[in-house]
N, C-alpha and C positions, 0 to 999 in steps of 0.2 A: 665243580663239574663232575657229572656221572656218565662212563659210557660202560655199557653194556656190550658186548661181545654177541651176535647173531647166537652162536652156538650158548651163550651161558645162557642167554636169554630163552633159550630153549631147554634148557635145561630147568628153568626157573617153572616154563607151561607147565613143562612134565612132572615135577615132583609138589609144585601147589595145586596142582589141576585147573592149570588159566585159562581162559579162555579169553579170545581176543578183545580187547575194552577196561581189563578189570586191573588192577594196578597194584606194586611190591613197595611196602615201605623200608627203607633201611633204617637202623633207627640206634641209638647208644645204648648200650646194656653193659651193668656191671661186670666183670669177666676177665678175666686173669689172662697175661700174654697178648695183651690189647698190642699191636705196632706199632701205632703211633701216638697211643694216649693208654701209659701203664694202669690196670685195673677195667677198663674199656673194652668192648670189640664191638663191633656189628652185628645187628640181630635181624630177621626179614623174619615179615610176615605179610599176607594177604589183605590190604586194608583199601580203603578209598582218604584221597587227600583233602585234609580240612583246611591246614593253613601251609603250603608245599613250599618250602624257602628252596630246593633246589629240584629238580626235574628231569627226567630226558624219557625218550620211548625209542623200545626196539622190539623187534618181532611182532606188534601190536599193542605191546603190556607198557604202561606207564611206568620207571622205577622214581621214587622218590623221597625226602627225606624233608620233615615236619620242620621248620622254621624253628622251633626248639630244639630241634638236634643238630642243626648244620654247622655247630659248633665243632663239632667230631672232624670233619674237613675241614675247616678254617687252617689255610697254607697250603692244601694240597687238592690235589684232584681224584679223583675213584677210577679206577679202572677195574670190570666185574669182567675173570675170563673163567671159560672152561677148563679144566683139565680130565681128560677122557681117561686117562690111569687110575683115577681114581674116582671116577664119575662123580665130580665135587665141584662146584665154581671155585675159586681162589680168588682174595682182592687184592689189588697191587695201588700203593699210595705215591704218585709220584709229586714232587714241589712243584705248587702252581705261584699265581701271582698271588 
């Protein structure tokens, strides 16, 4: 599961230049300090979804991740929030089913 925060989701318009309809893939990238999968972290960029194993929409923007990477959450859930300190989203991984 992916939920998106109102405010990150806004955040996400403003710094990809979204526009309501158009959609964030999350995706696994090689990267050091990965949370919960060492060598791993999440990567976003502006795509449309071909094959979407997971889903959700907030603020209009679809966020989503490619059935070849939903591997990366397998155990947990996503939680995408703001932080205004640092004007940065943050992801937080809590144990799902």
């Amino acid at each position: 599961m992916i939920n998106i925060t109102k405010e990150a989701a806004l955040w996400f318009k403003k710094e990809l230049d979204l526009k309501d309809g158009q959609a964030v893939r999350l995706f696994a990238r090689y990267s050091s300090g990965g949370k919960i999968h060492p060598g791993f972290s999440l990567g976003i960029q502006s795509d449309e979804p071909v094959s979407p194993g997971i889903s959700s929409e907030a603020e209009g923007i679809t966020f989503f991740m490619e059935e070849s990477d939903k591997w990366y959450l397998d155990g947990y859930n996503l939680k995408v929030t703001y932080n205004a300190a640092e004007d940065d989203i943050e992801y937080e991984y809590e144990k799902g089913n």
